[in-house]
C-alpha positions as CSV (number, residue, x, y, z in Angstrom):
1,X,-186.4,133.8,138.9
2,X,-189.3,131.5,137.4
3,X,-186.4,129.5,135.1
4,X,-185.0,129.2,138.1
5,X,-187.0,128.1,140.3
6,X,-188.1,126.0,137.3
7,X,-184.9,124.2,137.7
8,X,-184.5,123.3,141.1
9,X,-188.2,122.1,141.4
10,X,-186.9,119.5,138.5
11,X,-183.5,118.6,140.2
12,X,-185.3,118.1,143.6
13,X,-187.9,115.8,141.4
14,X,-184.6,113.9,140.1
15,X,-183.2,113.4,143.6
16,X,-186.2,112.2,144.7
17,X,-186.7,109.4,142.0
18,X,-182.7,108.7,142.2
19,X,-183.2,108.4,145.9
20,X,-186.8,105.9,145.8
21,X,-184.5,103.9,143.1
22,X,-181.5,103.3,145.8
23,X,-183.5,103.0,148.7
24,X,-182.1,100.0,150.2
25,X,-185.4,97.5,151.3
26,X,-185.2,94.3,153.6
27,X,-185.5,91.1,151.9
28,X,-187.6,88.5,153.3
29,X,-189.3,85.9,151.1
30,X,-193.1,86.5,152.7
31,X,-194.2,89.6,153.8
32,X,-197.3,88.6,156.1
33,X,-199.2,92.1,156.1
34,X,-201.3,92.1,159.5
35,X,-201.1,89.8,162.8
36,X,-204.7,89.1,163.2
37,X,-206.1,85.7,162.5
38,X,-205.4,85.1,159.0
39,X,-202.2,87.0,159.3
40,X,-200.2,84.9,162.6
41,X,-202.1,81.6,161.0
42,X,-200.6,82.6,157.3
43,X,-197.0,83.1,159.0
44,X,-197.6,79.8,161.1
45,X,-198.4,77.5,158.2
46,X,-195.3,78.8,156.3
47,X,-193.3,78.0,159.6
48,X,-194.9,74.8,159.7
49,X,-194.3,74.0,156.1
50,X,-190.4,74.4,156.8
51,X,-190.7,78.6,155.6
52,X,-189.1,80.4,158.0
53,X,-188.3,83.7,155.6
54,X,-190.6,85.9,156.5
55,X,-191.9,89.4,158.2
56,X,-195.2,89.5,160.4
57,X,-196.0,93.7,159.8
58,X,-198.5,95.0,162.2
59,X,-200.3,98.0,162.4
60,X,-200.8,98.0,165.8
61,X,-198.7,97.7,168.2
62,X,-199.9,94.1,169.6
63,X,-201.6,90.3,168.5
64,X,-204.5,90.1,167.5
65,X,-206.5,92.0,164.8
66,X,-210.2,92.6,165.4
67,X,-210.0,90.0,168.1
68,X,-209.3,93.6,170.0
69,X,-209.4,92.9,173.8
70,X,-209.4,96.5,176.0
71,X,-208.8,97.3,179.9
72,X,-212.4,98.9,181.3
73,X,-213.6,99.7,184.1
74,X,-212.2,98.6,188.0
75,X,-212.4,96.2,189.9
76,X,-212.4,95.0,193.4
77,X,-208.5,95.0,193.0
78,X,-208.6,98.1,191.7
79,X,-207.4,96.8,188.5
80,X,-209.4,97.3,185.6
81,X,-211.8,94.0,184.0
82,X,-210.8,92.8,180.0
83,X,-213.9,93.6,177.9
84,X,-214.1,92.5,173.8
85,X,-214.5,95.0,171.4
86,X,-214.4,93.1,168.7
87,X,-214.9,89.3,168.2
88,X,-216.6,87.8,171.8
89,X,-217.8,84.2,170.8
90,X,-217.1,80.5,169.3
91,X,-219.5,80.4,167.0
92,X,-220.2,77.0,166.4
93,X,-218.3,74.3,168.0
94,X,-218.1,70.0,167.1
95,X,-221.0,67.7,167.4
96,X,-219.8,64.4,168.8
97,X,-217.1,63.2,166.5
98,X,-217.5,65.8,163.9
99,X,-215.7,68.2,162.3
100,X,-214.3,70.7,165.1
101,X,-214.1,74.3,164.8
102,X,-210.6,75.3,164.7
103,X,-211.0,78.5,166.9
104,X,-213.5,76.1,169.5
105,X,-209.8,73.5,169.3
106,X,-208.0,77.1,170.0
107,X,-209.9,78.0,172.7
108,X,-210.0,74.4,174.7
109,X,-206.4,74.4,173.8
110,X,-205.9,77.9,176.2
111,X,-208.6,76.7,178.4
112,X,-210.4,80.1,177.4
113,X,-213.3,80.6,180.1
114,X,-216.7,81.3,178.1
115,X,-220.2,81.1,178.8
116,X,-222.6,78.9,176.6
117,X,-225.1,81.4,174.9
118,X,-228.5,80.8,175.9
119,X,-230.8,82.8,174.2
120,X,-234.1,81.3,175.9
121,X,-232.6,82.8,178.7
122,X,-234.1,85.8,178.2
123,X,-236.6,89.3,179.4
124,X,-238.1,91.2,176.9
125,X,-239.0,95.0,177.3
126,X,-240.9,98.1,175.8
127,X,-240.8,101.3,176.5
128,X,-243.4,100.7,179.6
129,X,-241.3,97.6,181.1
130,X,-241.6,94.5,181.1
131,X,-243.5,92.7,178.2
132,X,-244.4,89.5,176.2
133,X,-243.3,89.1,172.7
134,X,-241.6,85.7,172.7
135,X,-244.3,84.9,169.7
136,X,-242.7,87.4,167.6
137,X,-239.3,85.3,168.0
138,X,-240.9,82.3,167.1
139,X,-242.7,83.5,164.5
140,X,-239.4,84.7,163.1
141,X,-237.0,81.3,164.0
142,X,-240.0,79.5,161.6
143,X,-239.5,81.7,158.8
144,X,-235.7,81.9,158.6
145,X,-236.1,78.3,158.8
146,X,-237.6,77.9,155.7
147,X,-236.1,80.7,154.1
148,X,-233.0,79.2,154.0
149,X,-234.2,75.9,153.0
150,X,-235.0,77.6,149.7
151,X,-231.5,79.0,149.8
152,X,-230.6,75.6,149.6
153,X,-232.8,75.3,146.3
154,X,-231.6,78.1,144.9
155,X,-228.0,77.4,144.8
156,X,-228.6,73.9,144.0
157,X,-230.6,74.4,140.6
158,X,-228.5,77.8,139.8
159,X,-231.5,80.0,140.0
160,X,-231.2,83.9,140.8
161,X,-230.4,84.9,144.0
162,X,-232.8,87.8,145.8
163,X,-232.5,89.7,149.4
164,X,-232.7,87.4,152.6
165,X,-236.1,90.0,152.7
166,X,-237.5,88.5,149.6
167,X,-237.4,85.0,151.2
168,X,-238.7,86.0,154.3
169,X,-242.0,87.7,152.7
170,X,-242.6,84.8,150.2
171,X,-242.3,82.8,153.8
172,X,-245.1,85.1,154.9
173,X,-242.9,87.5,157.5
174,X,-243.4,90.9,156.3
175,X,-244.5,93.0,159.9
176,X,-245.5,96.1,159.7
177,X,-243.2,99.5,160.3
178,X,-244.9,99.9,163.4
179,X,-245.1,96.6,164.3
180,X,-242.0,97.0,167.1
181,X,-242.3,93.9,168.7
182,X,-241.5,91.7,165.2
183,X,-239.3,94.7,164.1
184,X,-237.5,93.9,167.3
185,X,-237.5,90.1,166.9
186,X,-236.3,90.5,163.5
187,X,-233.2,92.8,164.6
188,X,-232.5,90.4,167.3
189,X,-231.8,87.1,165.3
190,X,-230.6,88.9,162.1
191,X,-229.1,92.0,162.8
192,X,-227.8,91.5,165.6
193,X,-226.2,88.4,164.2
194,X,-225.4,89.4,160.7
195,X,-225.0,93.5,161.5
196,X,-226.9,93.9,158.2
197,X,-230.7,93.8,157.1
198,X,-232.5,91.3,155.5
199,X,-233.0,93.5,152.7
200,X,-229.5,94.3,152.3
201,X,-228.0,90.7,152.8
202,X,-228.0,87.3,150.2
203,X,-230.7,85.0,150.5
204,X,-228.3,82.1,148.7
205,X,-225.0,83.5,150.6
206,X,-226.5,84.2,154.1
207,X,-227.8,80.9,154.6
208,X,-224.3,79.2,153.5
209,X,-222.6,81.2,156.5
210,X,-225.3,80.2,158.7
211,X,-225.7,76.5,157.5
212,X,-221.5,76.0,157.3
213,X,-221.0,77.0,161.0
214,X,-223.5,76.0,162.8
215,X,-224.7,72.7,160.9
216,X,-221.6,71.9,160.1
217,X,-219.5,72.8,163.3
218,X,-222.7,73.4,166.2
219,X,-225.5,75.0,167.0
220,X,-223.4,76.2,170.4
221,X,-222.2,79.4,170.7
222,X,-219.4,80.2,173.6
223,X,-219.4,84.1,174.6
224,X,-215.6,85.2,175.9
225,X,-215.3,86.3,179.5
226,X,-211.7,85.4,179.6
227,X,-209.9,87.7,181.4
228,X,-206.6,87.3,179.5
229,X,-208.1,88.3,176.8
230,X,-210.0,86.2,173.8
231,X,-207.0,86.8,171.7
232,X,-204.7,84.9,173.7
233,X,-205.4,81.7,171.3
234,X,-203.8,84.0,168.3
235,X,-201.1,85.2,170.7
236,X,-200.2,82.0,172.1
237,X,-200.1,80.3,168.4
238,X,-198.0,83.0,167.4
239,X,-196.1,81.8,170.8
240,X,-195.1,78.8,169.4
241,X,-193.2,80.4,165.9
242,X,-192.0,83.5,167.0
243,X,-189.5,83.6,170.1
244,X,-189.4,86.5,172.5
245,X,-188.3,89.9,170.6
246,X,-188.2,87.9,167.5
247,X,-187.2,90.5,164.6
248,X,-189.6,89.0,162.2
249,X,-192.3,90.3,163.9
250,X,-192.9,94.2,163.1
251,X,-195.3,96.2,165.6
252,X,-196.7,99.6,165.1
253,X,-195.4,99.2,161.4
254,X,-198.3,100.9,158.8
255,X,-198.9,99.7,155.4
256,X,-198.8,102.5,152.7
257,X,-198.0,101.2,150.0
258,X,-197.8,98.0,147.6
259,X,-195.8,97.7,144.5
260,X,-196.0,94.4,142.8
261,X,-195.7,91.9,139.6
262,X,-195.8,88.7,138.8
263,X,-192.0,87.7,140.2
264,X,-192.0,89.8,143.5
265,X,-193.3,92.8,145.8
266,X,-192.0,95.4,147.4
267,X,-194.3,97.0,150.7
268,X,-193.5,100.2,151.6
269,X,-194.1,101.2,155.4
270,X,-193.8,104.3,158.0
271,X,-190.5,102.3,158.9
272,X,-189.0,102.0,155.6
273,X,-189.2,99.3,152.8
274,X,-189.3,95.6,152.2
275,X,-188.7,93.5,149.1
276,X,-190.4,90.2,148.7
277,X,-191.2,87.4,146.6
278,X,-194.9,86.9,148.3
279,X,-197.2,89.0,150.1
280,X,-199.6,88.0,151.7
281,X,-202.8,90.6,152.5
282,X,-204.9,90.4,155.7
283,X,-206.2,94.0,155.8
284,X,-210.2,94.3,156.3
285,X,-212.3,94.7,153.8
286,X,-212.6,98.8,155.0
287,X,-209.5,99.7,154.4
288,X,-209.3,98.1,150.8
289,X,-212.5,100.2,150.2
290,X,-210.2,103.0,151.4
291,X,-207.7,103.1,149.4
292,X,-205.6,102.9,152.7
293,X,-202.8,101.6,150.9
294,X,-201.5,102.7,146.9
295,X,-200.8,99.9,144.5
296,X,-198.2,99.9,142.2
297,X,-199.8,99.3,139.6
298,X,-203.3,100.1,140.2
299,X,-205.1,96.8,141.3
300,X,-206.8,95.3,138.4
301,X,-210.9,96.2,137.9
302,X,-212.1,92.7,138.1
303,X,-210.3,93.0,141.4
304,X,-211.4,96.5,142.5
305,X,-214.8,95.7,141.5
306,X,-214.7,92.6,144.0
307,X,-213.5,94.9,146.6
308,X,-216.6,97.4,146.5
309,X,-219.3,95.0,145.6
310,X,-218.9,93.3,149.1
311,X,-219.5,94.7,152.7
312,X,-218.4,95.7,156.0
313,X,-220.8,97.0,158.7
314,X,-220.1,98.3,162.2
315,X,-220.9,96.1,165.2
316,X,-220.8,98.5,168.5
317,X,-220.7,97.5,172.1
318,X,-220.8,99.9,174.8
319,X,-219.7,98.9,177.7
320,X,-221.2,100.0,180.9
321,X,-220.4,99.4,185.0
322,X,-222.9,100.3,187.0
323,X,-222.3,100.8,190.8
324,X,-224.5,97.3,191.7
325,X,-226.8,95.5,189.3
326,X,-230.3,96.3,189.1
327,X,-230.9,93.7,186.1
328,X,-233.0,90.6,185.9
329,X,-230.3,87.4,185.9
330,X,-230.9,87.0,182.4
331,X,-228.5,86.3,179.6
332,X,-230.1,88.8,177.0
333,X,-232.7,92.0,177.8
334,X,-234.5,92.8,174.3
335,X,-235.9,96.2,174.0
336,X,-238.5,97.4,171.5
337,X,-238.1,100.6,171.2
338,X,-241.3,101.8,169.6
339,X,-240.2,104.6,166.8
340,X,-236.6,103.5,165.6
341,X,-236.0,100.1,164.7
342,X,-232.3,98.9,166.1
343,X,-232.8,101.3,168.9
344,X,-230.2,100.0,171.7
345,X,-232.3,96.5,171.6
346,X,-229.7,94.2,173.2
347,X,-228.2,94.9,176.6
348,X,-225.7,91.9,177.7
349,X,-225.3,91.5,181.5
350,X,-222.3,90.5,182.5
351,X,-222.7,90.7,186.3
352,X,-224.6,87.3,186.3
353,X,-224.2,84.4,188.7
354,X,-221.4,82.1,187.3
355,X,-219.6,85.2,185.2
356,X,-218.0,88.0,186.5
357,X,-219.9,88.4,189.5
358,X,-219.7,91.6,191.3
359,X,-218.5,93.8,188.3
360,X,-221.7,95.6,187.6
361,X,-220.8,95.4,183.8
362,X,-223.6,95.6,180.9
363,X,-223.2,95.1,177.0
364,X,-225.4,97.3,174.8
365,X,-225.1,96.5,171.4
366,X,-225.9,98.7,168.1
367,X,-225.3,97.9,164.6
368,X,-224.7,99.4,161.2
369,X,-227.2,102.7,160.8
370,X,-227.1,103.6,164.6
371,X,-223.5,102.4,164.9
372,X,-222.5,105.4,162.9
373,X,-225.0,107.6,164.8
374,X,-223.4,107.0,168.1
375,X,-219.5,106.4,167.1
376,X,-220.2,110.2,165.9
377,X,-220.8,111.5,169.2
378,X,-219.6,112.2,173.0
379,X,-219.8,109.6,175.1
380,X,-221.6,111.5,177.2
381,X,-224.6,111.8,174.5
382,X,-224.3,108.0,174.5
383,X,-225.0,107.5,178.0
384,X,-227.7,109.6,177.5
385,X,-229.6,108.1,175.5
386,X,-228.9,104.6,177.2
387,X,-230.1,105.5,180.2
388,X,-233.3,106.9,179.1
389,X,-233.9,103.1,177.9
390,X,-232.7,101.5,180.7
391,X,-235.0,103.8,183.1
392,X,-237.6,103.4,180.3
393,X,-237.2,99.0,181.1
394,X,-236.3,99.1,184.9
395,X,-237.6,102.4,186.0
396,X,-235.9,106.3,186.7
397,X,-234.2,104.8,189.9
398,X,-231.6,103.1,188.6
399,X,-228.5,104.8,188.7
400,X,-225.8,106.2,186.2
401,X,-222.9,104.1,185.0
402,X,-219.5,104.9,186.3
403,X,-217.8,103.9,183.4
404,X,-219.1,104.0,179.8
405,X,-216.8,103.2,176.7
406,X,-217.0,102.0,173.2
407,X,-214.7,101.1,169.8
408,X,-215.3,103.3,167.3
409,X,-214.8,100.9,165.1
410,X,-215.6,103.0,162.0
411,X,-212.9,105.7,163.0
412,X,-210.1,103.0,163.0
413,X,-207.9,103.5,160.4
414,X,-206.7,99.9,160.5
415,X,-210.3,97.8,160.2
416,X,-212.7,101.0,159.4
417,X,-215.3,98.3,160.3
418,X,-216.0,94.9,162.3
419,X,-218.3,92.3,160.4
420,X,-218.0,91.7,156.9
421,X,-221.4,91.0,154.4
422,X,-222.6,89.2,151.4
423,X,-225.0,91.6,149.7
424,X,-227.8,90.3,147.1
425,X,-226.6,90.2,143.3
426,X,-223.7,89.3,143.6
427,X,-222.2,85.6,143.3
428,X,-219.9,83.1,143.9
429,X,-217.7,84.5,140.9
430,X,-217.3,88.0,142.5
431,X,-217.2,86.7,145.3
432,X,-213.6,84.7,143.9
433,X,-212.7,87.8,142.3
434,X,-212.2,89.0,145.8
435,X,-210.6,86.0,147.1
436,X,-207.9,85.8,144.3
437,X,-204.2,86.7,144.0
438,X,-203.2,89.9,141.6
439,X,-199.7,88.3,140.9
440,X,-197.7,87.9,144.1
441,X,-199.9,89.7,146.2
442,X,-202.4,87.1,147.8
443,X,-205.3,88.3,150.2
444,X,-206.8,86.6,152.9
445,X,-209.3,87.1,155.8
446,X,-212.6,86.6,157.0
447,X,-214.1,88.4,153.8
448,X,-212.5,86.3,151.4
449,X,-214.0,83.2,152.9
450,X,-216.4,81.8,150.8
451,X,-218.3,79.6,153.5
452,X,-217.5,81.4,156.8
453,X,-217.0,84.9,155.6
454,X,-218.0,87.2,158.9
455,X,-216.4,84.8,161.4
456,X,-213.3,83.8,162.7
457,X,-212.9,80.6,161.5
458,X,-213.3,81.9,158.0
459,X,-210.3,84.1,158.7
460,X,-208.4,81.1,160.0
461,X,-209.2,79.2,157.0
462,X,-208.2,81.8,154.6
463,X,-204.8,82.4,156.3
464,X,-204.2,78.9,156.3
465,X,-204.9,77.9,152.7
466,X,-203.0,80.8,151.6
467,X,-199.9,80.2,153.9
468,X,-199.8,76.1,153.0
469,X,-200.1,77.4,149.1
470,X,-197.1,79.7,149.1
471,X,-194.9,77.3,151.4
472,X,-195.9,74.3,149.0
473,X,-194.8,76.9,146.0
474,X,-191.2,77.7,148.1
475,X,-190.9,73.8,148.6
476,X,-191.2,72.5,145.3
477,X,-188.8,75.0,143.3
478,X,-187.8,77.9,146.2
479,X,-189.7,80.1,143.8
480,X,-191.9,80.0,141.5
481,X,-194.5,82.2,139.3
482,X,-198.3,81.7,140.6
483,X,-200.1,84.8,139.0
484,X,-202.8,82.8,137.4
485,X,-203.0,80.0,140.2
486,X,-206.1,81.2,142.0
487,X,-209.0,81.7,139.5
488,X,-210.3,84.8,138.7
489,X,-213.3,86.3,136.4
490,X,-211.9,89.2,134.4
491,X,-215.9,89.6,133.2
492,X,-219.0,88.8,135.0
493,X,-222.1,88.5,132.9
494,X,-225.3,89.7,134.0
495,X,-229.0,87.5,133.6
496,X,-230.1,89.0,131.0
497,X,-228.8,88.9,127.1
498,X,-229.0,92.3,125.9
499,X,-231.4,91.2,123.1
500,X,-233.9,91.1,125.6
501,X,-233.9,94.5,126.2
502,X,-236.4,95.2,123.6
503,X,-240.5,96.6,123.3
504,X,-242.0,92.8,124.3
505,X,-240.3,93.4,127.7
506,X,-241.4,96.6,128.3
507,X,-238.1,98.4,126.8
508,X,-239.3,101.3,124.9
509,X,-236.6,103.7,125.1
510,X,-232.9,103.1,124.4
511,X,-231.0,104.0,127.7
512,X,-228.1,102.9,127.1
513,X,-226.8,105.2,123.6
């Protein structure tokens, strides 16, 4: 029975090879993997560029990527009010006759409705009420300031980069772990804006995101009220390429796997196969770091070593409707919780003169560390603990929420995070390493942007470049071999020779043998 059984286990083995061999894929000429912003703006610059041989595969089954409008709450129609869970502002808009931000263009284009951040506009709390600790935000505006002038130093004359929290003690910001009001001020304007810690974030490569949007671009930022949805500048460019029902476009289609070389790839999905010369890969950072998809062959290590060496945290908004507002009409309410630093700090009224008036909606916002705590339980722990903070700034006779929701954001098998990070040691090199093709697979996204990497724009950049490239490629020859265009760094050396490593420099011990 064994020899047997022995046998068929082999035939069924041989049937299964002989029938992956005669599988019968599509043929396109690009396979755009993802429909977010670098994927639609990817498949729009090759339909620009005269390419119209492609396939737009999304996981999901709409537009738009992590710009992930959602349906929450009711209204006075009964019908339910569009909330962001993922991307909510322009960040960074044009100064005169500047450069413009191509997602402020988008959203003028669409006539998007958005309010202008103000973050003056602002009431600060403890866990008594109301308080005053506007000098701990000053204190900390001054020393970002001149921390990332010495980025600027840094970079210029090549010197070693350190931790953002490096800079800021040399600056002279170093508050105490008890100190909750700087704590506080610190997770406001860095945190809350970069989803990591100073400690955990570039000095150099932090203050090249921060100077290239909003020195370059603005200082405005626009926060997204739209009710059709923030993502309607994605849909509507996608508008304008594909047609209604086009059949290039391929919802609720999953990624599994990727077989490439240096003449063509073949992407294998939940719907069957498809053979290409390009591809073109728009997944988030997350699911790279998840082996959410098997490469055939396994990716390179200069290349895998680029994708776990980089960052993506979790940025989580809960969303809240409250029977009537009880809130001061203030843009931002700051809470300084006085154990846990990043302690549901940020609450966003929405329900504010000018906005969506009436709703009763509130943004709480938590990042990284306590993202994970709360995307791991009930909603109903949430609200909780929300409303403990709330009663804790307003007082225990404000009333439950009668809706509560939030992206889990971490559980999402297509993003398995929101904001993408520069961490400390690394460098523009690994950075590239990322960036760069492995034969015809190119990857694009807001991680692989080298200036605007975290935002939008870098994302439309990316897709962009990489879309122009590949159509410029298809022009010139209708084919043509570009494994080595992009540059890579098969080997990136550290700082110190290993000569060094010796008694004079404290090395007593050999390690490494």
């Amino acid at each position: 029975m064994k020899q047997v059984a022995s046998v068929l286990t082999v035939g069924l083995a041989a049937l299964a090879v002989q029938a992956k061999e005669t599988q019968k894929c599509e043929r396109t000429k690009v396979a755009v993997l993802g429909a977010g912003v670098a994927g639609v703006t990817a498949a729009k610059s090759l339909s620009d560029n005269g390419i119209d041989d492609f396939l737009l595969v999304e996981y999901q089954d709409r537009i738009g990527g992590r710009m992930h409008d959602v349906s929450f709450g009711s209204g006075p129609d009964g019908r339910p009010y569009t909330v962001e869970a993922g991307a909510n502002w322009v960040q960074g808009t044009v100064t005169g006759d500047g450069p413009e931000n191509p997602i402020h263009t988008l959203a003028k284009k669409n006539k998007i409705i958005t309010l202008e951040t103000d973050q003056d506009n602002t009431t600060y709390f403890d866990d008594n009420g109301p308080a005053n600790y506007d000098y701990a935000i000053r204190e900390f505006t001054e020393a970002v300031h001149k921390v990332t002038i010495d980025a600027g130093s840094l970079l210029k004359d090549n010197l070693q980069d350190r931790s953002f929290r490096a800079g800021l003690r040399l600056h002279g910001w170093d508050p105490a772990k008890n100190d909750s009001y700087r704590q506080t001020a610190e997770w406001w304007l860095f945190d809350g804006e970069f989803v990591y810690t100073p400690s955990e974030s570039s000095e150099i490569f932090t203050s090249v995101a921060e100077n290239a949007t909003f020195n370059y671009f603005s200082e405005e930022n626009l926060f997204v009220y739209d009710q059709r949805g923030f993502a309607t500048i994605i849909r509507e460019e996608a508008a304008e390429f594909l047609s209604e029902d086009d059949s290039r476009l391929r919802l609720s289609t999953q990624v599994t796997g990727v077989d490439y070389n240096r003449d063509s790839v073949t992407v294998r999905t939940n719907q069957g196969c498809i053979d290409a010369d390009y591809a073109i890969m728009t997944f988030s950072l997350g699911v790279l770091q998840k082996d959410a998809v098997d490469f055939a062959p396994p990716l390179p290590s200069w290349k895998k070593d680029a994708i776990h060496s980089f960052e993506l945290g979790t940025y989580t908004k809960i969303f809240m409707q409250f029977p009537e507002p009880f809130w001061d009409n203030a843009q931002y309410l700051i809470y300084a919780d006085p154990e846990t630093r990043g302690y549901y700090p940020e609450f966003q009224p929405l329900d504010l003169p000018g906005v969506l008036e009436g709703s009763g909606l509130m943004i709480a916002t938590v990042v990284n560390d306590q993202s994970y705590r709360v995307e791991a339980q009930t909603n109903e722990e949430t609200q909780a603990e929300v409303m403990e903070v709330l009663r804790n700034m307003y007082g225990p006779e404000i009333p439950d929420p009668t809706h509560l929701w939030y992206k889990r954001w971490t559980q999402t098998p297509w993003a398995y995070g929101s904001y993408s990070n520069w961490p400390p040691s690394t460098s523009l090199q690994a950075h590239q390493n990322l960036r760069a093709n492995v034969g015809n697979v190119f990857f694009a996204g807001e991680a692989t942007s080298q200036e605007f990497f975290g935002y939008l724009q870098g994302a439309y950049f990316e897709g962009k470049h990489v879309g122009e490239f590949i159509a410029s490629c298809l022009q010139e020859t209708g084919n043509c071999t570009v494994t080595d265009e992009q540059q890579k760094y098969a080997v990136l050396t550290g700082v110190t020779p290993y000569n060094l490593y010796n008694d004079e420099h404290g090395w007593f011990v050999d390690t490494i043998s």
